[in-house]
Every structure is written in structure tokens, then in C-alpha cells.
C-alpha positions in Angstrom: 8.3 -15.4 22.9 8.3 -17.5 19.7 7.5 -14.7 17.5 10.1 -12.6 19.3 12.7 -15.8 18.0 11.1 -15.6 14.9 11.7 -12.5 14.1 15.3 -12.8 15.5 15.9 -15.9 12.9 14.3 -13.9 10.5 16.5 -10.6 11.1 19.8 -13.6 11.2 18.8 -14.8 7.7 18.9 -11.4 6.6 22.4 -10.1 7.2 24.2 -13.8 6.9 23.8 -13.7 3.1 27.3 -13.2 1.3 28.3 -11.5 -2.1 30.9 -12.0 -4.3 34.7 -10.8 -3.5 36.8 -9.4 -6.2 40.1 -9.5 -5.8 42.9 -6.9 -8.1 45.6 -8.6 -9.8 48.0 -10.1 -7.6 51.3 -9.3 -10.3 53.2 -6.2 -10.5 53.0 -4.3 -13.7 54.9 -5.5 -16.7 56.8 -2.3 -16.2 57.7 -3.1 -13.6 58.8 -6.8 -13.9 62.1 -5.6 -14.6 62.9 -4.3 -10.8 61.4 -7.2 -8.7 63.2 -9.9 -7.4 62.6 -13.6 -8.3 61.6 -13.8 -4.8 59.1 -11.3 -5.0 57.6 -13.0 -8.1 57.3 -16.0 -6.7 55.7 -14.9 -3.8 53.0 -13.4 -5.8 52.5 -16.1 -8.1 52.1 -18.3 -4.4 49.7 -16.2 -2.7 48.0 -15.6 -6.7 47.2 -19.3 -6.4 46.3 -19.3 -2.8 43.6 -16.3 -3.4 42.1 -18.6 -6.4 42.2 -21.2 -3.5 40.6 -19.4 -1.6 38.2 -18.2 -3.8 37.1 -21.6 -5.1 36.3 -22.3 -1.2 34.3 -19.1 -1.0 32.2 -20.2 -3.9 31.4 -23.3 -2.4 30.4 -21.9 1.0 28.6 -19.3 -0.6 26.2 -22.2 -2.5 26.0 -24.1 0.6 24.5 -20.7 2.1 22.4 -20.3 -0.4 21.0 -23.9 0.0 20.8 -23.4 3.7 19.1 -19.9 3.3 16.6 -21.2 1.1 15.4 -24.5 4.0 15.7 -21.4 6.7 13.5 -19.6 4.2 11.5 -22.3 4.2 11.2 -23.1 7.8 10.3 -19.8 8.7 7.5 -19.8 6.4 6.5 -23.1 7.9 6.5 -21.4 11.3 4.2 -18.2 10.3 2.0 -21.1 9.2 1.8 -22.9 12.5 1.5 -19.7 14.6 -1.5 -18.3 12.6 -3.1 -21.7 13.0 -2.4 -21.9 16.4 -3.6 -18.2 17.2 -7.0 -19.5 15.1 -7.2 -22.6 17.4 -6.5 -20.9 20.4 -9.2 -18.5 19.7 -11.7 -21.2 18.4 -11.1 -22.7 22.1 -12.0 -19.8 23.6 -15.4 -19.6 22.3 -16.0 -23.4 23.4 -14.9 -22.4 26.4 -17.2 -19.8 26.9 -19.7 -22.1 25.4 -18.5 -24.6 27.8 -19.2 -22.2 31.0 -23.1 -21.1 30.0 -23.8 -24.6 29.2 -22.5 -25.9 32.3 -24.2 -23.0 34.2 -27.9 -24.3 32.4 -27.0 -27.5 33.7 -26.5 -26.3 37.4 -29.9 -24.3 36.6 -31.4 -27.9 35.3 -30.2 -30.2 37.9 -31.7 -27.7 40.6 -35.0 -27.7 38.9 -35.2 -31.1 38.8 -34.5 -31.7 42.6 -37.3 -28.9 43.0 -39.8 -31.1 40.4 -39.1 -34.5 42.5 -39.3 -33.1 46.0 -42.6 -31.3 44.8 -43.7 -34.6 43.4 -42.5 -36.7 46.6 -45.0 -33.7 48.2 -47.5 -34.6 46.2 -47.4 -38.1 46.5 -47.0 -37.9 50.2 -50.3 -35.8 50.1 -52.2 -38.0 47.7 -51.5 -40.8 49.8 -52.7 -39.0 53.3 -55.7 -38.1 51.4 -56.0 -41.3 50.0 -55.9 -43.0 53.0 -58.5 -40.5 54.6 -61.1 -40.8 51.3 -60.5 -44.8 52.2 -62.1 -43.9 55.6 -64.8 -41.7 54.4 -65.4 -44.7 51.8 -66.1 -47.1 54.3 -68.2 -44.6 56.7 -70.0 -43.9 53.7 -70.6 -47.8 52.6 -71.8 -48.2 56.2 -74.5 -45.2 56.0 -75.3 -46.8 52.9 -76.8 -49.8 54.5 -79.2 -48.2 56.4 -82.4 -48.1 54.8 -84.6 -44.7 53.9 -86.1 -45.6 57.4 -83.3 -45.7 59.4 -82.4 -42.4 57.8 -86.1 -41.5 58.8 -86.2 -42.0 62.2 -82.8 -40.7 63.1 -83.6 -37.5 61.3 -85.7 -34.4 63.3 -88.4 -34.5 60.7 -89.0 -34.7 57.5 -86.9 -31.7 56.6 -84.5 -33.2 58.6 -84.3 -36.5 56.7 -83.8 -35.1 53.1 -81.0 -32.5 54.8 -79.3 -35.6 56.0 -79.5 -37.6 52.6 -78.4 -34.5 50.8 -75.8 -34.4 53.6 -74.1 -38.1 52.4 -74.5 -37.3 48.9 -72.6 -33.6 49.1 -70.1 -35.4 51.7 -69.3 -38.2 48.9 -69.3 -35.7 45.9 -66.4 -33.8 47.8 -64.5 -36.5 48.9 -64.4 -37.8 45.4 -63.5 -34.7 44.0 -60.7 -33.7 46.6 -59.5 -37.5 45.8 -59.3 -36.5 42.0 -57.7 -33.1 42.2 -54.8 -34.4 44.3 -54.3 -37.6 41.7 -54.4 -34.8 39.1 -51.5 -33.1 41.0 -49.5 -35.9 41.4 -49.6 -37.0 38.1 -48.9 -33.1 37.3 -45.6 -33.6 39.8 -44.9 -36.6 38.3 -45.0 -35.2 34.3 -42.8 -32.0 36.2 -40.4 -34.5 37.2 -39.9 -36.5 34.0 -39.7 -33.2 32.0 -36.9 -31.9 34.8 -35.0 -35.1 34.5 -35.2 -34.7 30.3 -33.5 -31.4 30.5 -31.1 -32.0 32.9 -30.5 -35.4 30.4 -30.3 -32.9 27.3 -27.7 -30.4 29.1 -25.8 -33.4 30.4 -25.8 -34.3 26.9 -24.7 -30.8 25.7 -22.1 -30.5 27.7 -20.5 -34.0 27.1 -20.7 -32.8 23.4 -18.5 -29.7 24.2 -16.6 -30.8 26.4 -15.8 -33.7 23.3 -14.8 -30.6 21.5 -13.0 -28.8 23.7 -10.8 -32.1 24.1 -9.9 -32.8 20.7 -9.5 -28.9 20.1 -6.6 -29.2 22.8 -5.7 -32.2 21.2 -4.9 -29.5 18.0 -3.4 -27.3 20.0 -1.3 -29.6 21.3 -0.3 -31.7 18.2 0.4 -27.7 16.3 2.7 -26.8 19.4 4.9 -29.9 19.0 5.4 -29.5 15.1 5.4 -25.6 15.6 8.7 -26.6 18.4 10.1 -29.2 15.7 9.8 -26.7 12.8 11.2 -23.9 15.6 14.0 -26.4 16.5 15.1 -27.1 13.0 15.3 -23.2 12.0 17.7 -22.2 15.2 19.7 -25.5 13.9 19.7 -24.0 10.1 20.1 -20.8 11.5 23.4 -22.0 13.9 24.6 -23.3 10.8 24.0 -20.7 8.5 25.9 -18.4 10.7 28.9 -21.0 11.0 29.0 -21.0 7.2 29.1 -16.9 7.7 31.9 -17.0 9.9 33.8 -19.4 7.5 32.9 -17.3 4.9 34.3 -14.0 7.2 37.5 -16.2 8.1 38.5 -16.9 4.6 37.4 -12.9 3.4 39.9 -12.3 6.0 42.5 -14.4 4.9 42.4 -13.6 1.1 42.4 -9.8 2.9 45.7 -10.3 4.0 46.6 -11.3 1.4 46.0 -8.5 -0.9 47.5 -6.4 1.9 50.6 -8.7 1.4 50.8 -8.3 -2.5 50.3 -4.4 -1.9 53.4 -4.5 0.1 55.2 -6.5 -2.3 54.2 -4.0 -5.0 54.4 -1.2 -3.3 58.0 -2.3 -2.5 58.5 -3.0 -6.6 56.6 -0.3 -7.3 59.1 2.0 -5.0 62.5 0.2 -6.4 61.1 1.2 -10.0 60.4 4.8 -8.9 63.9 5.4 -7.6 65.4 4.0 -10.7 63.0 5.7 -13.0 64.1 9.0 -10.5 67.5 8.3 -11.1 67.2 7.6 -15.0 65.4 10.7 -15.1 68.1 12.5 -13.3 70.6 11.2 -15.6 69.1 12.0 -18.4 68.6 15.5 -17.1 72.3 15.6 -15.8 73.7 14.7 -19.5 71.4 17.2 -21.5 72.3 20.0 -18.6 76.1 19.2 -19.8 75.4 18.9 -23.7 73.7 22.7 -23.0 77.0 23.6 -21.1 79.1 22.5 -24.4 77.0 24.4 -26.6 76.8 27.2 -24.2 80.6 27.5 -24.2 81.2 26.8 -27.8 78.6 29.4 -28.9 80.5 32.2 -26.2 83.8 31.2 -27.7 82.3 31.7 -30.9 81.3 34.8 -30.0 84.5 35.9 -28.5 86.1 35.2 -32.2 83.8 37.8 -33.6 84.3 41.8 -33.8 82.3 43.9 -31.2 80.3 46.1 -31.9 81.7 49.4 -30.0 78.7 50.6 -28.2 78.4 47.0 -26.8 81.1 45.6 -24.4 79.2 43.4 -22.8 78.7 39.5 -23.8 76.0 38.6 -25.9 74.6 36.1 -23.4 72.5 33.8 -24.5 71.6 31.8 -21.4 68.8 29.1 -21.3 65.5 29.5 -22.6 63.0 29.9 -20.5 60.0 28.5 -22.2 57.1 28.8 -19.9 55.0 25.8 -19.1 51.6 25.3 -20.4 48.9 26.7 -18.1 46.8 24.1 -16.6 43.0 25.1 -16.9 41.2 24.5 -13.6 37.9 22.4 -13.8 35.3 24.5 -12.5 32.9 23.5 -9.7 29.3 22.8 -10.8 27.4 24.9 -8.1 24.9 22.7 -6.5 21.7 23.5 -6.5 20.4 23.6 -2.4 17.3 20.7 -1.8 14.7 21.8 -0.4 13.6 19.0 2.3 10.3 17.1 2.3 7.5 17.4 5.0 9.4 15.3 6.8 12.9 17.1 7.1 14.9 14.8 4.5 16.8 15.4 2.0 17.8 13.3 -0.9 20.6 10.9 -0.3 22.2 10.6 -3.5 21.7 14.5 -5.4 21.4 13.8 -9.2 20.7 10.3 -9.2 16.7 9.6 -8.3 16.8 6.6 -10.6 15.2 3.8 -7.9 16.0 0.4 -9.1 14.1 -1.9 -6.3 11.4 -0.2 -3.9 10.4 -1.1 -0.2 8.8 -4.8 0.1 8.7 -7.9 -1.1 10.7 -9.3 -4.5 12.5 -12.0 -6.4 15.7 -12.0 -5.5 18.4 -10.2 -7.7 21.2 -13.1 -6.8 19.4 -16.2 -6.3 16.3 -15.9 -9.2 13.1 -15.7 -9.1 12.5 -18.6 -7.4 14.0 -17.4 -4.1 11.5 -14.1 -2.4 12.9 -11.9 0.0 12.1 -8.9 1.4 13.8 -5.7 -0.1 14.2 -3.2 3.6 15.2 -0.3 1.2 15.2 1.4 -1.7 18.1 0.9 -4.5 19.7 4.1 -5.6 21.6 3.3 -9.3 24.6 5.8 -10.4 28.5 5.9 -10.7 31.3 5.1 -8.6 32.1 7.2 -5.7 28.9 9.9 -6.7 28.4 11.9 -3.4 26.3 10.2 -0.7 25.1 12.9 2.1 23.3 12.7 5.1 19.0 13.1 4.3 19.3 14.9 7.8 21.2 16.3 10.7 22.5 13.2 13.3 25.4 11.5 14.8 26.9 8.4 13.0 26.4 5.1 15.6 27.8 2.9 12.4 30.8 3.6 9.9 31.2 -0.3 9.4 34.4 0.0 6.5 36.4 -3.3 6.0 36.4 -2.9 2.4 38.5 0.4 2.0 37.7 2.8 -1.9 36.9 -1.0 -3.2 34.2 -1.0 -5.4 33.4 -4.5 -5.0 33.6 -7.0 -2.1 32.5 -8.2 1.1 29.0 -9.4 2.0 25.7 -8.1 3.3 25.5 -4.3 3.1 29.3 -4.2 3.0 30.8 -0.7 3.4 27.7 1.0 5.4 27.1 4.1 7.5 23.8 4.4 9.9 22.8 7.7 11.3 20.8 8.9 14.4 18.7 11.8 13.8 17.3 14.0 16.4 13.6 13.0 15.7 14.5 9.4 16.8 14.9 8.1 13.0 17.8 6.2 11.7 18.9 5.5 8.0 21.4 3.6 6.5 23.3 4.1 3.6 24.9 0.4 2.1 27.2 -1.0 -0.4 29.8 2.6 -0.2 32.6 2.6 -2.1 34.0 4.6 0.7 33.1 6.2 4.0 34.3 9.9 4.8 32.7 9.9 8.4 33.9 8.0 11.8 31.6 6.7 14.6 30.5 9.3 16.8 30.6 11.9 14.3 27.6 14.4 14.4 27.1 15.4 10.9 25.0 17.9 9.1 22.2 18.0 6.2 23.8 17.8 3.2 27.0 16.9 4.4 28.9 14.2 2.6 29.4 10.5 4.1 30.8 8.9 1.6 30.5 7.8 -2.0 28.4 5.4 -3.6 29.9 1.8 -4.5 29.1 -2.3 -4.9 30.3 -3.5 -2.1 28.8 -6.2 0.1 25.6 -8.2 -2.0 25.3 -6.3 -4.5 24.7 -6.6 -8.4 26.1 -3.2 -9.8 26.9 0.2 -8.5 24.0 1.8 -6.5 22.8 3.3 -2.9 20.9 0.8 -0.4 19.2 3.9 1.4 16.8 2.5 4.4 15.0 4.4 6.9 13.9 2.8 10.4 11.4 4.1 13.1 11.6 3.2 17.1 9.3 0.3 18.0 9.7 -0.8 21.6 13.0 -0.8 22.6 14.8 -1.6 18.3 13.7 -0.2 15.1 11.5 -1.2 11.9 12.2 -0.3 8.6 9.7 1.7 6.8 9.3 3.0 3.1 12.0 5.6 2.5 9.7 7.4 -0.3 7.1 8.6 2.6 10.1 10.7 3.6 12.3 11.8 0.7 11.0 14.8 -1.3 
């Protein structure tokens, strides 16, 4: 979700940043002074000063922009930052996680072992002790058959043979019981080593896992402390951002204004303009009207002339001289320079802009061409350079979703792209064709290869006369821009 707003703040920063607006002279020709009305001039010289007004307030939103384009800039480089660490902590924890799981798993493993060691060693010591207390016994059995003298021995033994079997008897009987006495002290104190080692490991793993668990507590600690200045850093951009697009609107509000404007002062001149046509018509007419009857004069003086002279006698008839028709000039046509067909690359495209393959920026990352060096952004295009109103054609057959014209045959003006067209092709592609002079195509329009949109132009952002040609790919659900030289020929 937060890169999906990132790349939506990014995307806003894009489009909200706002070129210069030139404006044509807001006076009638000096010709045509002469036919307007003091009312009409000093309308113009009003709205004259209210475009410089106007202007003045566009400049200064356009710096505040800037400023506020440059913290978004900022922020959003800030939040890249915090994302990538937090993808590298989340990651890290994880692994200690993992970590976390087999250790805690070997501690089960330990603590079981070491119930096993002390029950075998409670075993043992239970046995040791029976044992004990039966070798105790034998002990004092055997301290009592070792009162009795050889004679005693003697005379309750069945011989001789008898009497050494018995003596070897008591010592066998004591060698054994000391023996069995020894193996089971040996096993005890092998329980009891069993036991000591158990409780060490389980004592080692204990300590283990309170180590990682140490980590994995101050690694959420990170995680938690990056979240929190990745949401203040995320909370400041959608504020920049807000405010970068109220600056925008401003901007948009007093474009439209100064708009009317100009459409205003058209009128007005167009009204002068009209007044100095019909007298100019009328002068013309005049003019024509007294030289018609100055030919008349001349026409009648020369026949009465005429008349005064002898006639030849095979000629009755006038000498009519009439009015010369002098024929006027021919006109030579400019012929059409044939165009030579493109042939498309791999990918179906053609050219944009035939004749002009001069590229001025290419796809990626640059300094930008309005605010320095100092400011990067990334170029979604390439830049196109030739002259105003050059052809720009479709690179492929499609049908125009975007014929976005507010800046009507002006070769400067607006913001953004400005005058821009955007086509969808039948492979799923789109391209877009920015800064137009003028557009020749309406939304909806299915056009052909080839086939003229519009022609080429400053308008919008824009340092000088050239084509902003882009082409986007589908990516789940919108589009990305890719480099347009992997499909131009």
C-alpha cells in the first residue's frame, strides 16, 4: 500500500509542474489605431495591465512550486530510503526468527534430556541406596562370620574340603558384594555427571535463546521506530503534495483568467480589425469607383475624338478602344515534396516526427532543463527538436483516448505536456505526443499509420520547439513508460 501512494505522489509531482505562458500583444495594430474607439483602447490598455498582473502572480506561484516540488522531491527520496531499510529489517527479522524457532526447538530437545538425565540419576540413586543398604547387611553378616575362629569354621564344615570351600565361600561372597557396591556408586556418579551436563545445556540454550530473543526485540524496536518516521516522512509528502496541487489549481485559475482575457482582446480586435476592413473595403471601392469614371472621361473624349476624324471607307464601324485587358500574373503552385513511405521497425512503429530524428533528451534520469542542475528528474520520453507546426503522425494504427487542446495553434503556453494527444494501439501500447502546437484529431478518433495528429510546438513545460514522444506498456491494471528507441526504427 505505501509504495502504491508512493508511486501515486510520485506520478502527482510529475504532471503538477507549470511552464511559462506567453501572452500576444494586447494592442491593436498601429494601423489600425485610427478605427478604434477610445473605449476600445482603454479597454485594452486595462486588461494589458491586468494580464501583467496576472502574470507577475503566475511567476510567483510558479517559484513557490518550484520550492514545494523540490521538499516533495525530497521527501519522496526520504521515503525510498525508509522502505528499503525497512524491507532489509524486515528481512533480517525473519532470519532471527527462524533462528528464534530451531533454537527454541533445541531447548525443548534440552530440557527433555535433562528430565530423562535426573530421573535416570534419581534411578540410580534410589538403586545405590537399596544396594547400599543390602551390602550394609551382608557387611554385618560378614563381620559376624568373621568372629568365628578357623575352628568354628572347622567343625561346622563336612570335612576338610568342606572347610576351605566355605572360607573361599566368605571371601568370593565379600569380593562381590564389594564390587556390585562399587559399580552402582560408579553409576550414580555417572547419573549424577549426566545430570549436571543436561542442566548445562539446557542453561546454554536458555542462554541462547534469551540472546535472540534480545535481538529479535530491539530489531522490532527498528522496525517500529522506521515505520513511525517512514508515516511522518509519508505524512509530510501527501501534505506537500495537497499543496503542490492547490498551487496547480491556482496556477490553472489564473491561466484561465488571463485566457479570457486574450479571448476578450481578440474580440476587441477582431471588432477593430473588422471596422478597419470595411473602411479599407470602402476606400478601396472608392478609389476604384473614381478611376472607373476618369477611364469613362477618357473613354468618351478619345470616341469624340475619333468621331472628328475622317473614316476610312471600308471601315464604318467605331474604332473601339475598350479597356485593356491586361492579364494577371500567373501564380506558380508550390509543389508537394513526395514523401518518402517508412518502413516500420520490428515492432510495427513508425517515426513520429518524419525528417526530424534529432533527439534532444533520451529516456531516464537528468538535470532538469527548467530548474538546473541541481534539481533531477526523470525524463518519461524522448525529446524530438524541429520547427513549428512540422507534421506529427501516429507511429501506429489506434484510436485517440486524449486530444487534451486548451492552448489552440499557440506555440507557447500552458503547463505540463500542454497541447497533447495519447493513442491506443491494438497491441495494448499507448504513446503520447506533448507540447503540440496544434492537434488535428478529436477523442474517439481511430487513426491510421502515418496519419497526421497534429504539428509540433512549445506548449506546456517546455524550453524550445520539439516533440515529447513517450511510449507506455500495460502493467496490472495502468501503464509504465518504457524507452521509445526499443521501438522506433
Amino acid at each position: 500500500m505505501r509504495k502504491n501512494k508512493i508511486g501515486a505522489l510520485l506520478l502527482a509531482g510529475a504532471i503538477l509542474i507549470t511552464g511559462a505562458w506567453s501572452v500576444p500583444t494586447l494592442k491593436a495594430d498601429e494601423d489600425q489605431d485610427q478605427y478604434a474607439t477610445e473605449e476600445e483602447l482603454s479597454d485594452l490598455a486595462a486588461l494589458a495591465a491586468r494580464d501583467r498582473e496576472l502574470a507577475a502572480q503566475q511567476e510567483s506561484v510558479n517559484q513557490q512550486m518550484a520550492q514545494v516540488q523540490v521538499e516533495v522531491d525530497s521527501l519522496t527520496a526520504q521515503s525510498y530510503g525508509l522502505n528499503s531499510q525497512l524491507e532489509d529489517l524486515r528481512a533480517e527479522g525473519k532470519i532471527l526468527d527462524s533462528e528464534y524457532e530451531t533454537l527454541m526447538g533445541q531447548l525443548k530437545a534440552a530440557e527433555e534430556a535433562m528430565r530423562a538425565a535426573i530421573q535416570a540419576y534419581e534411578d540410580a540413586k534410589a538403586d545405590v541406596e537399596v544396594k547400599q543398604e543390602e551390602f550394609q547387611k551382608r557387611l554385618v553378616a560378614m563381620y559376624k562370620r568373621s568372629q568365628q575362629s578357623f575352628l568354628e569354621v572347622l567343625l561346622n564344615s563336612n570335612g576338610i574340603t568342606g572347610f576351605f570351600t566355605n572360607l573361599k565361600l566368605l571371601e568370593t561372597i565379600g569380593k562381590t558384594d564389594a564390587k556390585v557396591l562399587d559399580d552402582l556408586t560408579q553409576a550414580r556418579a555417572k547419573a549424577d555427571f549426566q545430570k549436571n551436563m543436561a542442566k548445562q545445556t539446557k542453561d546454554e540454550y536458555e542462554e541462547f535463546v534469551s540472546l535472540k530473543q534480545e535481538e529479535i526485540n530491539k530489531l522490532a524496536k527498528g522496525i517500529r521506530i522506521t515505520e513511525d518516521e517512514l508515516e511522518n516522512v509519508m505524512g509530510n509528502l501527501m501534505n506537500r503534495s495537497s499543496y503542490l496541487g492547490d498551487l496547480n489549481a491556482n496556477y490553472n485559475s489564473l491561466d484561465s483568467e488571463r485566457a479570457a482575457i486574450q479571448a476578450e482582446k481578440s474580440q476587441i480586435n477582431e471588432s477593430i480589425a473588422n471596422r478597419a476592413e470595411i473602411a479599407k473595403k470602402a476606400a478601396e471601392e472608392e478609389a476604384a469607383r473614381q478611376k472607373e469614371e476618369r477611364r469613362r472621361q477618357e473613354e468618351q473624349e478619345r470616341l469624340e475624338q475619333e468621331a472628328q476624324k475622317p473614316q476610312p471607307p471600308e471601315d464604318n464601324g467605331s474604332a473601339g478602344g475598350g479597356q485593356d485587358n491586361i492579364p494577371e500574373p500567373e501564380v506558380p503552385e508550390t509543389p508537394e515534396i513526395p514523401e518518402t513511405p517508412q518502413v516500420p521497425s520490428a515492432s510495427g512503429f513508425i517515426h513520429p516526427s518524419p525528417g526530424n530524428y534529432d533527439i534532444s533528451y533520451y529516456f531516464g534520469w537528468r538535470p532538469h532543463p527548467v530548474y538546473g542542475p541541481g534539481v533531477m528528474n526523470f525524463h518519461s520520453g524522448i525529446d524530438l527538436t524541429g520547427g513549428f507546426n512540422d507534421p506529427i503522425v501516429a507511429a501506429a494504427d489506434g484510436v485517440v483516448v486524449t486530444a487534451y487542446y486548451p492552448y489552440p495553434n499557440m506555440n507557447w503556453g500552458g503547463w505540463s505536456y500542454g497541447n497533447y494527444v495519447e493513442i491506443l494501439h491494438d497491441d495494448g501500447t499507448k504513446t503520447l505526443y506533448g507540447h503540440l502546437k496544434s492537434i488535428d484529431v478529436v477523442k474517439g478518433q481511430r487513426v491510421s499509420q502515418g496519419e497526421r495528429i497534429g504539428g509540433m510546438g512549445s506548449t506546456g513545460m517546455s524550453t524550445g520547439c520539439h516533440l515529447h514522444f513517450e511510449v507506455q506498456i500495460p502493467n496490472g491494471g495502468s501503464y509504465t513508460q518504457v524507452d521509445p528507441l526499443g521501438y522506433l526504427p
